[in-house]
C-alpha positions in Angstrom: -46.8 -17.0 75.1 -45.8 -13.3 74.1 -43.9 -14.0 71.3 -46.6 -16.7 70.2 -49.7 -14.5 70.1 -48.1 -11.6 68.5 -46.4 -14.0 65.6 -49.9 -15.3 64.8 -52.0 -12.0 65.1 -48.9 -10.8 62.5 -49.3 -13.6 60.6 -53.1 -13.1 60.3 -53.0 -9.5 59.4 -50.1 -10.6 56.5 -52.8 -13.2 55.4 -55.8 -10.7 54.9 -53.5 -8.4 53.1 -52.3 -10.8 50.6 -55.6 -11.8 50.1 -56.9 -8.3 49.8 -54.5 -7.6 47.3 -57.4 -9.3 45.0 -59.5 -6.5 45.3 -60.2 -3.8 43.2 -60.5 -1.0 45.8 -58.9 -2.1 49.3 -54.9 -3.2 49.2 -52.7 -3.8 52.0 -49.2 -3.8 52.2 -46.8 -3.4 54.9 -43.7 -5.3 56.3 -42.3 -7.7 59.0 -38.8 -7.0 60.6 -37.0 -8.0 63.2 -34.2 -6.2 65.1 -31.6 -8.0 67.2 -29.9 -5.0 69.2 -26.5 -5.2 71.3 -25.9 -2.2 73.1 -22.1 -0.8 75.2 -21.9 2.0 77.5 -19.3 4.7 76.9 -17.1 3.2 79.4 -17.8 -0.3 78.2 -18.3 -2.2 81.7 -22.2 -3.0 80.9 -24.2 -4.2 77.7 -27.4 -5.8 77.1 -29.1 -7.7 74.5 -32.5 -6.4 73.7 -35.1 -7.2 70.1 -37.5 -5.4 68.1 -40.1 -7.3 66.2 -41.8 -4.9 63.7 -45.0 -4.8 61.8 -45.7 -2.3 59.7 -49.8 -2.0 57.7 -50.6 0.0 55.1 -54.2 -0.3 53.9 -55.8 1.9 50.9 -59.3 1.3 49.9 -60.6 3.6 46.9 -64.0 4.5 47.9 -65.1 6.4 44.3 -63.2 8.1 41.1 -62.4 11.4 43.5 -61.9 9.9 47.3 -60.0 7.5 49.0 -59.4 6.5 52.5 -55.8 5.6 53.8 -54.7 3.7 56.9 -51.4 2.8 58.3 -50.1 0.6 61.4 -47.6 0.5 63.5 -47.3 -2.3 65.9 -43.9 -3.7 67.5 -43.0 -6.2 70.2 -39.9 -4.6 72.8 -38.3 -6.8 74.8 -34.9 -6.0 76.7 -33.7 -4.0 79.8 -34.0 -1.1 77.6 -37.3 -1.0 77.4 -38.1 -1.7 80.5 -37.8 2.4 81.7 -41.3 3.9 82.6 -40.3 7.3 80.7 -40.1 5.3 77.7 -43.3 3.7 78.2 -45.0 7.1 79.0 -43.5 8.3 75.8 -45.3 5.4 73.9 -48.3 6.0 75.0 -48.0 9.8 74.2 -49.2 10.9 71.0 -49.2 13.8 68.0 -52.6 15.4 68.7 -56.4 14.8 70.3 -57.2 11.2 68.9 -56.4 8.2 71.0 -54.4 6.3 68.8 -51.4 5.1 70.3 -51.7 2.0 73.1 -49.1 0.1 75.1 -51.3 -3.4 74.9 -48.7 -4.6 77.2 -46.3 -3.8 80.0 -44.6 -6.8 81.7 -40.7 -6.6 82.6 -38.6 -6.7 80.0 -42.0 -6.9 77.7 -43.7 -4.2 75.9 -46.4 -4.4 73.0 -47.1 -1.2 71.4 -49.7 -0.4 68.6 -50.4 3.3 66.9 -52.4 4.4 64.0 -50.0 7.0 62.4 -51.8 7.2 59.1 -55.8 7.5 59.1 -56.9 9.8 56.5 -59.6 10.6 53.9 -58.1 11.8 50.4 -60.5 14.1 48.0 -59.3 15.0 44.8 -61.2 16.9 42.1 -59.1 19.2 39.5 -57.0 21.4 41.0 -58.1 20.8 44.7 -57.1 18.2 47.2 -58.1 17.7 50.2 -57.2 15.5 53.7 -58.5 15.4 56.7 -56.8 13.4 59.6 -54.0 11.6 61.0 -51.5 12.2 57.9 -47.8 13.2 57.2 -47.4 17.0 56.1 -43.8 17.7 55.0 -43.2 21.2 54.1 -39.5 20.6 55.2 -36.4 20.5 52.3 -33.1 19.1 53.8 -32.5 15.8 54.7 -32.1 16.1 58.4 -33.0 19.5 59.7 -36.4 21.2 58.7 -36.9 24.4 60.3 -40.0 24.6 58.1 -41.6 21.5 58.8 -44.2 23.0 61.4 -46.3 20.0 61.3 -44.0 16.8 60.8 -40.6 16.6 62.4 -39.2 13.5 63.1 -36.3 12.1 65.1 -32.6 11.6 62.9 -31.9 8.8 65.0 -34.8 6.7 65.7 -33.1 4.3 63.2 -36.9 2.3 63.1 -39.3 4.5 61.8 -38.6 4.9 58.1 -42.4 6.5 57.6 -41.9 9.2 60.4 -44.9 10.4 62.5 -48.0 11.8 61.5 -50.3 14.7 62.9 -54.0 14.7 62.7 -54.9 17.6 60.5 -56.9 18.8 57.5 -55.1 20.1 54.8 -56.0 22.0 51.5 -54.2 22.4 48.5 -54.7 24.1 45.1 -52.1 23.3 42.5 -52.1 26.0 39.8 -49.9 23.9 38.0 -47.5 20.6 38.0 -44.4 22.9 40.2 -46.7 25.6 41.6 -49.2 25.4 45.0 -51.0 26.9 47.9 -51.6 24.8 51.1 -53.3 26.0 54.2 -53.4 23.1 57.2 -54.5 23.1 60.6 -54.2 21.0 63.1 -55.4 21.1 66.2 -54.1 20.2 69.3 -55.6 18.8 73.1 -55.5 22.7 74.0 -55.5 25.4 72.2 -52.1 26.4 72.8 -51.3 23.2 71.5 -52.3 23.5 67.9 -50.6 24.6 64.7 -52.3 26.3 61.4 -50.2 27.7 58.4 -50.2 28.6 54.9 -47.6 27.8 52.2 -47.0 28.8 48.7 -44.8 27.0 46.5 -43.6 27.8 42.7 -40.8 27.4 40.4 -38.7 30.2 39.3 -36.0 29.1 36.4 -35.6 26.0 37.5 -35.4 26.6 41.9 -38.7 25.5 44.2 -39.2 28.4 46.0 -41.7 28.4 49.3 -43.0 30.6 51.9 -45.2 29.7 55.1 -46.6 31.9 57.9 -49.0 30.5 60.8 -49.4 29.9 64.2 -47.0 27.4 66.5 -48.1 26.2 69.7 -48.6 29.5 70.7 -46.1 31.3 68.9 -46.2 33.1 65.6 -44.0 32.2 62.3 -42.5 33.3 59.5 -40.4 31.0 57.1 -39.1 30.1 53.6 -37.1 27.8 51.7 -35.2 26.6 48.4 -33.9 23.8 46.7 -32.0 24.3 43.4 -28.8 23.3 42.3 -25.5 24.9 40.9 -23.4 23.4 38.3 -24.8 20.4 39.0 -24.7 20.2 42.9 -27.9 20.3 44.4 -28.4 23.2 47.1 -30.9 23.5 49.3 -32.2 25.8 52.6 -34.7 26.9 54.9 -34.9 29.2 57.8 -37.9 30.2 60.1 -38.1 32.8 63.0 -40.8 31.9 66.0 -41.8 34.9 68.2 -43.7 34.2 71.2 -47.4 35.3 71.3 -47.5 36.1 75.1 -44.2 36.8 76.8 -42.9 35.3 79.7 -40.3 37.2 82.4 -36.9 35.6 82.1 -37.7 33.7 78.8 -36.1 35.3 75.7 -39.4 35.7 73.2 -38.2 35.0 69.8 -35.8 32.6 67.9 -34.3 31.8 64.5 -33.7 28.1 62.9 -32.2 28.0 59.8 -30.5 25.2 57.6 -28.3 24.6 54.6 -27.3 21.9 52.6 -25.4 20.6 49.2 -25.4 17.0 47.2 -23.3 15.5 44.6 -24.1 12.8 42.9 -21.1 10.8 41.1 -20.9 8.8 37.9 -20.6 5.5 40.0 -23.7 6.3 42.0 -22.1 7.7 45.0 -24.3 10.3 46.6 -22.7 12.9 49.1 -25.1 14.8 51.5 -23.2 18.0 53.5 -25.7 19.9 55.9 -25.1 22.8 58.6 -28.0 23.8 61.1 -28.1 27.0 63.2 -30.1 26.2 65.9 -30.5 29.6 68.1 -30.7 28.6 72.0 -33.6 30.7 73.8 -32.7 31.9 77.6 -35.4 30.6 79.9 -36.4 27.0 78.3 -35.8 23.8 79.7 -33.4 21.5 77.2 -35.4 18.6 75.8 -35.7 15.6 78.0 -35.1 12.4 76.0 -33.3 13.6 72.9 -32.6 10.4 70.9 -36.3 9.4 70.9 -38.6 12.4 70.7 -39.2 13.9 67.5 -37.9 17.6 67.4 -40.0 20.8 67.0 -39.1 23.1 64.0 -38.3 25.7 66.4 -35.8 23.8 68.4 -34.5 21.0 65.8 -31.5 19.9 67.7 -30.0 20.1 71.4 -27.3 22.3 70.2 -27.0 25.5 68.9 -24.7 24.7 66.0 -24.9 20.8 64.0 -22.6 19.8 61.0 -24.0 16.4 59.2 -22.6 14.8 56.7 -23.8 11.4 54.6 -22.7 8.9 52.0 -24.3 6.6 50.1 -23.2 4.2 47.7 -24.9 1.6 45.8 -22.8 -2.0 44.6 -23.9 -4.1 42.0 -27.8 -3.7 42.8 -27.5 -6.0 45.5 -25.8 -3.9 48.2 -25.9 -0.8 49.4 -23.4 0.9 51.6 -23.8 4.1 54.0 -22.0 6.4 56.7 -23.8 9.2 58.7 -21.6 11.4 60.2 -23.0 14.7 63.2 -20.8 17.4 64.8 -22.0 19.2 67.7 -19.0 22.2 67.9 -20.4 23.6 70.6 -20.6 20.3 73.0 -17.5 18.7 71.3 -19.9 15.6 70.1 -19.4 13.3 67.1 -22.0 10.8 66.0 -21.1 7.7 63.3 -23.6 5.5 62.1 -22.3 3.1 59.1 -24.7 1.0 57.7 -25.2 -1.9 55.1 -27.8 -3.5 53.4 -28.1 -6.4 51.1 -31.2 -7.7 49.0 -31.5 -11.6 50.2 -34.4 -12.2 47.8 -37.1 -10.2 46.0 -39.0 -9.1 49.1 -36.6 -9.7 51.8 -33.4 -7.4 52.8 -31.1 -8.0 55.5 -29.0 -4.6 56.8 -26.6 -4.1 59.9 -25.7 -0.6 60.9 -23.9 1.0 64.0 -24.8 3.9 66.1 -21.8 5.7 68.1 -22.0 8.6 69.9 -19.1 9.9 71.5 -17.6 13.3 73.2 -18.2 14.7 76.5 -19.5 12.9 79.3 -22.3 15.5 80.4 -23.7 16.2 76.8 -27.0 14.7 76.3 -26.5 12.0 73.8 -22.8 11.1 74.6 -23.7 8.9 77.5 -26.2 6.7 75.1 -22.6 5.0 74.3 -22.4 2.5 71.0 -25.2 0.1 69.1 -25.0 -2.5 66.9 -28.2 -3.2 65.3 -29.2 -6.0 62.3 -32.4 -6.1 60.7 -34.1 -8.7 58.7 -36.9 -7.3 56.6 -40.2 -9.2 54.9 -42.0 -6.5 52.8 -45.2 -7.8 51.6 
């Protein structure tokens, strides 16, 4: 009865997109995927089966010749022992600021339905000046994995099924003096006051490097960052680093840390694209370690459980048609490795089929080693 009213609310939503398509000012698109997981523990003496059935909405509608209004949905049908845990069920009803957007519609067993409104946003744009204001995705970060200036947006490395990442409600302002050159200022506020974030950021070019700078306020704490991304001799090379200081200080809790990130690419003649990255993660006496690492999206003042991460990626692309990939983590200072391979091959026009791996191995009492090894397919309808 589960699977049957959520395949035809699903199939109803996919038929008013298509048909909205027509339009001149409202289009929907979005995707349907499905995700068989089989999952081992580290010792390999229990598994379980469990499934993710994914819809994914996007809806624009251009209001006037200056604004438009942007919406997009997140819905997804759990079933399995692992989702089954009433932390992870808190967690999804939990949300990234005031409005009350994200609902578990259902909570039986092994079942969980689970709807959020990441994206809802009205988008002004006249000359130089833009302007949005709600639930929306600012990325100020550079590297691929580790964003010590993304105050607003950080996202999770290995939440394998969110390829949009979350979204904060917010207004934002931007003046562009030209194509490579801004200011931003965004605030967004949070169910306290304590809670909220506001910065500024400028942005230019300088011979051919993107140069930023931000400053603003961090739940609570004050900040100071910057960042590059430029490249040398054809390599790609890219950092940022922030400092957080805290506003009020606390006995016992050390007041101030640095985050600060690095990374290189290399792109090859056959298409082969190599990714090397190194965080410094500085660990502040007096705060409690995150709680559920491999689901919550970090903070850009704590970006990872460790105080010192080495990633490296690979992707290569065969023939159009497939597409192969290895992520690679090092924790030095907990003795941890993470692998995730992946591949993906194009079935059909709007259809791609991928199967990737998720292993996580080292020491028994470091927080991720325990989560033991996935394997994970996914069949994807885009739309």
């Amino acid at each position: 009865m589960i699977s049957r009213t959520l395949h035809i609310a699903i199939a109803t939503l996919i038929s008013l997109g298509l048909s909205a398509q027509i339009g001149e000012k409202l289009s929907v698109s979005g995707y349907v995927r499905d995700l068989p997981l089989f999952e081992v523990d580290n010792t390999f003496s229990e598994y379980n089966f469990n499934n993710i059935l994914h819809n994914r909405l996007n809806i624009r509608y251009d209001g006037g010749k200056n604004w438009s209004i942007r919406m997009g949905q997140r819905t997804r049908y759990l079933y399995g022992d692992a989702f089954s845990n009433p932390f992870f069920v808190e967690f999804l009803r939990s949300d990234q600021g005031p409005l009350p957007f994200s609902h578990v519609l259902l909570n039986t067993n092994q079942h969980v339905i689970h709807t959020i409104t990441d994206r809802f946003y009205l988008d002004w744009q006249r000359g130089k000046w833009q302007v949005r204001a709600g639930r929306q995705r600012i990325n100020w970060g550079i590297n691929l994995v580790f964003n010590p200036n993304d105050f607003f947006n950080n996202y999770n490395f290995f939440d394998f099924d969110y390829d949009e990442r979350p979204g904060t409600d917010a207004v934002r302002v931007t003046y562009f003096d030209d194509a490579l050159s801004r200011w931003e200022i965004a605030y967004s506020p949070g169910v306290t006051a304590r809670e909220s974030v506001g910065a500024i950021m400028r942005a230019i070019n300088i011979k051919g490097y993107d140069l930023q700078w931000m400053t603003g306020y961090f739940y609570h704490r004050a900040t100071i960052g910057g960042g590059w991304a430029g490249s040398i001799d054809g390599m790609g090379w890219k950092g940022e680093i922030s400092y957080f200081h805290d506003l009020e200080e606390t006995p016992g809790k050390e007041p101030g840390n640095i985050v600060a990130s690095m990374s290189g690419d290399y792109r090859f003649g056959n298409g082969m694209f190599l990714i090397g990255e190194v965080v410094y993660n500085q660990q502040r006496t007096g705060v409690a370690p995150q709680g559920m690492v491999l689901i919550e999206p970090q903070r850009a003042d704590n970006v990872t459980f460790s105080e010192w991460a080495v990633v490296g990626t690979l992707q290569y692309p065969y023939k159009l048609l497939h597409s192969f990939s290895l992520a690679a983590m090092y924790f030095p200072v907990e003795e941890v490795v993470f692998l995730s391979p992946n591949y993906t091959r194009s079935l059909h026009r709007d259809l791609d089929l991928s199967i990737l791996s998720q292993l996580f191995l080292g020491l028994s009492d470091s927080p991720i080693s325990s989560a033991g090894y996935n394997l994970i397919a996914m069949v994807k309808w885009s739309f």
